[in-house]
N, C-alpha and C positions, 0 to 999 in steps of 0.2 A: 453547570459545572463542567468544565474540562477531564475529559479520560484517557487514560492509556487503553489501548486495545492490544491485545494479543494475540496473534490466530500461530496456531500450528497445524498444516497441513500435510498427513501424511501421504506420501506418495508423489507428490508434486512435484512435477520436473522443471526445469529452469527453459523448457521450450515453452511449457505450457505458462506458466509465470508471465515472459515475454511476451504472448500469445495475449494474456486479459490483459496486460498493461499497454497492449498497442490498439487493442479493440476500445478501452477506456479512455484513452486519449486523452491524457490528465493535462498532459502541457498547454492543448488547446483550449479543454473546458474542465479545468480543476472543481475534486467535487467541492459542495458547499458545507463550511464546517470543521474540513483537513486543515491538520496544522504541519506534521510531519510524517514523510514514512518511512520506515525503512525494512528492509528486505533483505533474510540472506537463506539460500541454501544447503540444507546439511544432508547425508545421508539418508535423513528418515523421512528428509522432504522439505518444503518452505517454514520459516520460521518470519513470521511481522511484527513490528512494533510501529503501532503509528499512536499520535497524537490528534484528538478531536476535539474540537468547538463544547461542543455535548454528544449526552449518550445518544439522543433522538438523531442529529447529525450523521453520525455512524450507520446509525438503523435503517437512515432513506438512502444512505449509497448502498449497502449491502442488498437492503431486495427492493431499489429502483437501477442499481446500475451494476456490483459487481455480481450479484447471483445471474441474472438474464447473459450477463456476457460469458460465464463460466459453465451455462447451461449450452448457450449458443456453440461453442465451444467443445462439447461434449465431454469436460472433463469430470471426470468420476471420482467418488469419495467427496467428505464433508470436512471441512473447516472446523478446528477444537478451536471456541472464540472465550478471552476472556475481559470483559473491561473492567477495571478499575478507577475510581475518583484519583485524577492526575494530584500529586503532594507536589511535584516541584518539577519544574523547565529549564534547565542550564545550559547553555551552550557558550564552553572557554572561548570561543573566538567564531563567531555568527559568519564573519565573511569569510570564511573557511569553506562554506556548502557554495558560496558562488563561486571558488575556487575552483574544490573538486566537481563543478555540475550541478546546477540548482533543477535540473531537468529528470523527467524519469529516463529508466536505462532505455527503452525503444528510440524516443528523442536521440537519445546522447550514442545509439549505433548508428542512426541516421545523417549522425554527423554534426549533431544542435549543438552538443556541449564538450565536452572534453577536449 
């Protein structure tokens, strides 16, 4: 069954953010299971919402690929993670994200997309 995940990460900076999304290298080898992510910055730190395949999905990127690059990385403090069984996926107009950048933001400073 398909889940939303949720992670709130307090303290987390938008270098460090940058930082795992360039080390993870999604555009080259996207994980297995992602359906969507999205990312934003507040004051109290990272905020995620991503869509996955299943919960299992989720589980082998988090300690096969995003814990070891976050450790690598040495950034400090824990991720508040919540998944929940996805109820519904809508998207008003799908070719909208190849619009604004079907790419993550490293890609798309690199110059891939935008």
């Amino acid at each position: 069954m398909a889940v939303a995940m949720f992670m709130h990460w307090p303290g987390m900076t938008s270098d460090q953010y940058d930082a795992v999304m360039a080390m993870l290298e999604l555009d080259a080898n996207p994980a297995a299971g992602s359906v969507l992510h999205l990312a934003t910055l507040t004051e109290e730190g990272l905020e995620v919402c991503d869509v996955w395949q299943t919960e299992m999905a989720f589980h082998g990127f988090l300690e096969q690929r995003l814990l070891p690059a976050v450790h690598e990385l040495e950034i400090e403090g824990e991720p508040e993670i919540r998944l929940i069984p996805l109820h519904n996926l809508y998207a008003a107009d799908p070719d909208m994200i190849d619009r604004i950048g079907a790419v993550s933001r490293p890609a798309a400073v690199a110059g891939w997309a935008l």
